[in-house]
N, C-alpha and C positions, 0 to 999 in steps of 0.2 A: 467458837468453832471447834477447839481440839476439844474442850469439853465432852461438844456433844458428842465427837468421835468414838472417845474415853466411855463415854456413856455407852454409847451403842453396841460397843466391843466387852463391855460388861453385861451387856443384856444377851448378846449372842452365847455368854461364856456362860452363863444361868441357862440355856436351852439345853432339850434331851439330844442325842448324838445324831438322832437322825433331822435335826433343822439345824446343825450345826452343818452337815453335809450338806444340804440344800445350800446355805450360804454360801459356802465352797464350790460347788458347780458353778451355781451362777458369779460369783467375782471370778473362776476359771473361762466360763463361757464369756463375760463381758473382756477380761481381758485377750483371749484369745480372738475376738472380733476386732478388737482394734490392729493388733499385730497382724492377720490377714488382712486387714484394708491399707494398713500402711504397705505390705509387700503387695497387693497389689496395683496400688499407685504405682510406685516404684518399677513394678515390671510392665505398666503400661506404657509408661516415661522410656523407660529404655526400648520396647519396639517402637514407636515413637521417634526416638532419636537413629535407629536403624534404617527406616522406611524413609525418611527423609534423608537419607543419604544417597546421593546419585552415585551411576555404573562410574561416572569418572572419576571420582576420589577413592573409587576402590581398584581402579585401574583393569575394570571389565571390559573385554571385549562385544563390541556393537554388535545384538544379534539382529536381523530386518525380522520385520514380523511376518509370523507365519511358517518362522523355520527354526526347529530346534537346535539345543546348545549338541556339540558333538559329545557322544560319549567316551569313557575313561578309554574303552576299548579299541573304538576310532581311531584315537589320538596316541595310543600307543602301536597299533599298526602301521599311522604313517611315520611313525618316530626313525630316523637313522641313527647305527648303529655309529657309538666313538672311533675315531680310530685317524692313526696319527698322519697328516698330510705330508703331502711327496715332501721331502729336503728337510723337515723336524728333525730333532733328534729322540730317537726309540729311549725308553726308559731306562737301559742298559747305559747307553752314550750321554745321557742326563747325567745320570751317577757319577761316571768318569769322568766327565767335564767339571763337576761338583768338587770333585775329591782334587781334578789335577789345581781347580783354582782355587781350593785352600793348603794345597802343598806348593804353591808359588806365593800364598801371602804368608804362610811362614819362613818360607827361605827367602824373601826378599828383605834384605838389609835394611836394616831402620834404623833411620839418622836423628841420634840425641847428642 
């Protein structure tokens, strides 16, 4: 079997340049068919394994048939705007509650 390979690879290397070429396309052409049919396996498998995923494992919202998903647009007109509720404290009094309760844990005495 290597032989004949030895062989064959001998007989190509004795041809004029232009069936040396020919050879070259086509083990280019046979190898580039396989590498396309392997990738697209591969990318059939994965839509495949996409489409057999239900709305609940991707945690979609139920749409009833007949009615579109709302758009981006929609969805950001009904959006409310942040803003801090009665009796929070505003981002200023965050701070200062922040700063007074790490200047009481280092002035509080620690017993070794």
């Amino acid at each position: 079997m290597v032989s004949r390979i030895q062989q064959k690879i001998e007989y190509i290397r004795r041809q004029p340049e232009h069936v040396k070429m020919r050879y070259l396309f086509l083990c280019l052409g046979v190898s580039m068919l396989f590498i396309v049919t392997i990738w697209l396996i591969s990318l059939n498998e994965s839509f495949r394994r996409i489409s057999n995923q239900s709305s609940e494992s991707l945690n979609l919202p139920d749409i009833p048939p007949g009615k579109t998903a709302p758009s981006l647009g929609d969805l950001l007109e009904q959006r409310s705007p942040l803003r801090v509720e009665e009796g929070k404290t505003s981002e200023e009094g965050y701070f200062e509650e922040q700063v007074k309760a790490r200047e009481g844990d280092a002035s509080a005495p620690t017993n070794q």
